[in-house]
PLY file of the C-alpha trace (Angstrom):
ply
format ascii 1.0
element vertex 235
property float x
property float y
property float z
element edge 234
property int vertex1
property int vertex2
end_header
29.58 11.57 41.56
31.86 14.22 41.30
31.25 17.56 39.51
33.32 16.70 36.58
31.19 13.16 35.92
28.24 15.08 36.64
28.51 17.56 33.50
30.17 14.69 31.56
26.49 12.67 32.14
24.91 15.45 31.27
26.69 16.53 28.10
26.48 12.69 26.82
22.42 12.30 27.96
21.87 15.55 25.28
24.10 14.31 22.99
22.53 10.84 22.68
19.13 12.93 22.87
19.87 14.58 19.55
20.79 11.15 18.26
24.57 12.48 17.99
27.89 10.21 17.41
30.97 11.07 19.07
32.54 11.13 15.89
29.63 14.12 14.35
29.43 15.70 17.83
33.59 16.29 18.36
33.44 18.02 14.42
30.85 20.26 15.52
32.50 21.79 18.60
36.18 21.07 16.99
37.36 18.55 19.44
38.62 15.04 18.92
35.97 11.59 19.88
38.98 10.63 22.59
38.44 14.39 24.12
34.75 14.26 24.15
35.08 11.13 25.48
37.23 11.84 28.33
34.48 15.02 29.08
31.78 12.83 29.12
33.56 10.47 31.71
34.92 13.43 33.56
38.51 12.21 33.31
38.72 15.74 31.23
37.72 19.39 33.68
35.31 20.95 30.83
36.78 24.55 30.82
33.77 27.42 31.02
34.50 28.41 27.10
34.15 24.68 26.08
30.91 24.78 28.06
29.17 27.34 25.99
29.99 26.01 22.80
28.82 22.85 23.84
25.57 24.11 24.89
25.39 25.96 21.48
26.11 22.83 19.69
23.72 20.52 21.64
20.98 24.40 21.53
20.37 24.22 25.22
21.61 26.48 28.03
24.66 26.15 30.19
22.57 25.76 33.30
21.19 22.39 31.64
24.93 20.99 32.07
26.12 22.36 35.25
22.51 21.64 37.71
25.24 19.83 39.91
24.51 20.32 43.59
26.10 18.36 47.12
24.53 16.00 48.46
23.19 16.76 51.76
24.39 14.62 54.29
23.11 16.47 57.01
20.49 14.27 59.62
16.71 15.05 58.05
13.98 16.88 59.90
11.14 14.44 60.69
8.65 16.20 58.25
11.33 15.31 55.63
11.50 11.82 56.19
7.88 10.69 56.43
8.09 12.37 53.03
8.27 9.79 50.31
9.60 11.72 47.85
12.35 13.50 49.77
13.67 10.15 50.86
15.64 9.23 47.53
17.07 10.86 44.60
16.35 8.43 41.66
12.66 6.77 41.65
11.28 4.35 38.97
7.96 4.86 37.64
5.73 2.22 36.06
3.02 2.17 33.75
1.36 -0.27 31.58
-0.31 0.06 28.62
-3.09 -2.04 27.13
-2.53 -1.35 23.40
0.70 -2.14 23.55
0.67 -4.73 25.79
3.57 -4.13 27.89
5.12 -2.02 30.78
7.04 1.23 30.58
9.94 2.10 33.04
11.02 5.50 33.67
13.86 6.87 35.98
13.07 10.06 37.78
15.73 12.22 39.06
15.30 14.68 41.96
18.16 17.21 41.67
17.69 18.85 45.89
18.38 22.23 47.13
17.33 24.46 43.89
18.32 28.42 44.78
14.94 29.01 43.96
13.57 26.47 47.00
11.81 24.01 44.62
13.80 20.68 43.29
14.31 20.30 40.05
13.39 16.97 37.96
14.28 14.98 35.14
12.49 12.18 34.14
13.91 9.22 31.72
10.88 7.87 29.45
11.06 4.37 28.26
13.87 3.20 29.67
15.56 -0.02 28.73
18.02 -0.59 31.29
17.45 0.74 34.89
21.09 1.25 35.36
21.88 3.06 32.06
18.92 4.69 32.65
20.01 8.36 30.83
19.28 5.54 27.31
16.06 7.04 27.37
13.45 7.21 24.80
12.10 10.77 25.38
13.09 13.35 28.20
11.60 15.50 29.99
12.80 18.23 32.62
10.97 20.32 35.56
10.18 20.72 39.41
8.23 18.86 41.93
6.13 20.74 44.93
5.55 19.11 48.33
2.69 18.96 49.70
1.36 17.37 53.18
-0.18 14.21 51.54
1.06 14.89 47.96
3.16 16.06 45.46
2.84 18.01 41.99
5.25 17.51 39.34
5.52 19.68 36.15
7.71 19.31 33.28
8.53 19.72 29.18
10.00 18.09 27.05
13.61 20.57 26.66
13.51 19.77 22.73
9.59 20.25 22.23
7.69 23.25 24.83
4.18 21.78 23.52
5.36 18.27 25.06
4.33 18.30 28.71
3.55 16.22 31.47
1.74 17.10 34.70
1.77 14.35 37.63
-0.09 13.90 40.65
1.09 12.01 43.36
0.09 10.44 46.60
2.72 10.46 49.57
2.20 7.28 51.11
2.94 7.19 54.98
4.67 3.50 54.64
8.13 5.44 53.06
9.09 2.20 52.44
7.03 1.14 50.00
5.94 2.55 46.84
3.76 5.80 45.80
0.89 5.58 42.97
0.18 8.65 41.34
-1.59 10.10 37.86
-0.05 11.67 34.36
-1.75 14.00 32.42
0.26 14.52 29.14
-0.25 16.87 26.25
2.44 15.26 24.33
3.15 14.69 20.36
4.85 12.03 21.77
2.90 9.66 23.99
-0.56 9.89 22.81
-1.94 13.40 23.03
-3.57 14.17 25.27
-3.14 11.15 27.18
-4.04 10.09 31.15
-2.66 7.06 32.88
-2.04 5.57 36.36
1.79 4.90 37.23
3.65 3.87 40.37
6.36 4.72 41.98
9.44 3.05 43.92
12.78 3.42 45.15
13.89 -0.15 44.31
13.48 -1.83 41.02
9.88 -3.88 40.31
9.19 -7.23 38.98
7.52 -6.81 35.98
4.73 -9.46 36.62
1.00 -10.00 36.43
0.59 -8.53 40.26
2.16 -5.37 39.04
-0.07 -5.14 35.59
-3.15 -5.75 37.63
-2.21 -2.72 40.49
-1.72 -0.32 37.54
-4.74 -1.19 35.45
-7.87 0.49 35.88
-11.21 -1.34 35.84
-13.76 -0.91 33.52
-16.06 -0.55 36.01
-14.07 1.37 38.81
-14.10 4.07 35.89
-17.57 4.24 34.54
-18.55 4.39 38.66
-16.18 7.40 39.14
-17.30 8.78 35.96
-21.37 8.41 37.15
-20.13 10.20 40.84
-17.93 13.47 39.57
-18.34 13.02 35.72
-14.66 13.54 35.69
-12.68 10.54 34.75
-10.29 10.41 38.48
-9.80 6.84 38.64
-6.69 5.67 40.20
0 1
1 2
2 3
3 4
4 5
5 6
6 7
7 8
8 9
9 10
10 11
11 12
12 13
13 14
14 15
15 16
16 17
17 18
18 19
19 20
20 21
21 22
22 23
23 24
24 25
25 26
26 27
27 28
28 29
29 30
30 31
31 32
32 33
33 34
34 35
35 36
36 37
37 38
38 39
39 40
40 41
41 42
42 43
43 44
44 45
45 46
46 47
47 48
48 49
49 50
50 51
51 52
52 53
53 54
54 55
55 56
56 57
57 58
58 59
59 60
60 61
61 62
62 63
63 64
64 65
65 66
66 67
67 68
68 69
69 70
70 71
71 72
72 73
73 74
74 75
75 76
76 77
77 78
78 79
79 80
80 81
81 82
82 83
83 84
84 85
85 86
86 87
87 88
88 89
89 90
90 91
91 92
92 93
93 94
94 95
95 96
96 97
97 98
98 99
99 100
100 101
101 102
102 103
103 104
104 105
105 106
106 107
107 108
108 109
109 110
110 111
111 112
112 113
113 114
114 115
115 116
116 117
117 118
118 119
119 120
120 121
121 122
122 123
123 124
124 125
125 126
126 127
127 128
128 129
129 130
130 131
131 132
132 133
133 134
134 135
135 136
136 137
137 138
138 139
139 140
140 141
141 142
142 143
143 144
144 145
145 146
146 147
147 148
148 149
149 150
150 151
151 152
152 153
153 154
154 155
155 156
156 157
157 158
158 159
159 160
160 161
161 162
162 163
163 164
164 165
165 166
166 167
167 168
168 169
169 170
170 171
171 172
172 173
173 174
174 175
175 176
176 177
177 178
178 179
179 180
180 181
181 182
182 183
183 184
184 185
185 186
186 187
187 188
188 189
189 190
190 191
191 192
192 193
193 194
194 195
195 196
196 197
197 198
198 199
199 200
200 201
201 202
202 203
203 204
204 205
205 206
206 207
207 208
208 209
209 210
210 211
211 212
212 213
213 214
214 215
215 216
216 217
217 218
218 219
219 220
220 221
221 222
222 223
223 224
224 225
225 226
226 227
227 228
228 229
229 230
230 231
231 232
232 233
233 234
């Protein structure tokens, strides 16, 4: 992806966030729909004054468009690759919930090599298509911390500050495979506050009973961690 497609992607993910047309969006910043059309696919170089009044129009900052870095192609360190979450740059993570009876997909983007050391992330809620995933159903934006055998994730909603998700991840050693991990959301949005196992993967997952039953947690796997910390840790 070039650097042009990238800030295209980016201005038409906030659009669609704010439930924008092309038609509504190109009045508010005085363009055409064919213009902002050819910006979003990055046929059209977004000049740095059509920038800002883009990111006034859409009320976030210009950094929000532009978080476009490289990609590295240079050969890994080995602590890098038995890292499971340095091994990728787009990750799907599962849930499932019992109320509703069904499974959520999310996309999580790893945007490497922040100035600031950390990695930023974006994660797609309730996705409907894994390859459109930026057709999300809430967003949220932050940075993920590497640790020996985990990782921490933080992040807010960019829309709502009092939406926020904290996740807790295990690094699994088999970087092939996939990486289970806990959310902890104070969220107007998901069920506040809210706590629930997910997994991740690099590849897409069948959506099946053997999936449902690795992301469930037992009634009494929960009452017995309850009973031994009187913390509810089950996952």
């Amino acid at each position: 992806m070039t650097p042009s497609e990238h800030v295209g992607s980016r201005i038409r993910l906030y659009r669609t966030q704010r439930h924008l047309t092309l038609e509504t969006f190109s009045k508010m910043i005085s363009r055409s729909p064919s213009t902002v059309s050819k910006y979003e696919s990055g046929k059209i170089v977004v000049d740095i004054e059509t920038l800002f009044e883009i990111s006034a129009a859409l009320n976030i900052s210009v950094n929000q468009l532009v978080d476009y870095t490289k990609p590295d192609t240079s050969v890994p360190s080995q602590n890098i690759r038995d890292n499971f979450f340095k091994q990728a740059n787009l990750y799907y993570m599962y849930s499932f919930f019992g109320v509703d009876k069904q499974f959520y997909v999310c996309a999580l983007e790893v945007v490497r090599n922040q100035k600031d050391g950390e990695d930023k992330i974006i994660l797609y809620y309730d996705i409907s298509d894994t390859k459109n995933y930026s057709n999300s159903s809430y967003l949220y934006t932050g940075y993920i911390n590497y640790f020996d055998f985990h990782v921490t994730m933080k992040m807010e909603n960019p829309y709502n500050k009092g939406d926020q998700l904290f996740i807790y991840a295990k690094t699994p050693f088999n970087t092939n495979g996939t990486a289970r991990g806990l959310v902890l959301g104070l969220s107007e949005s998901l069920r506040s506050p809210c706590s629930f196992k997910v997994i991740f993967s690099k590849t897409v997952l069948k959506e099946d009973s053997e999936l449902k039953k690795e992301l469930s947690l037992s009634t009494k796997d929960v009452l017995a961690e309850l009973r031994r910390t009187n913390n509810l840790m089950g996952y």
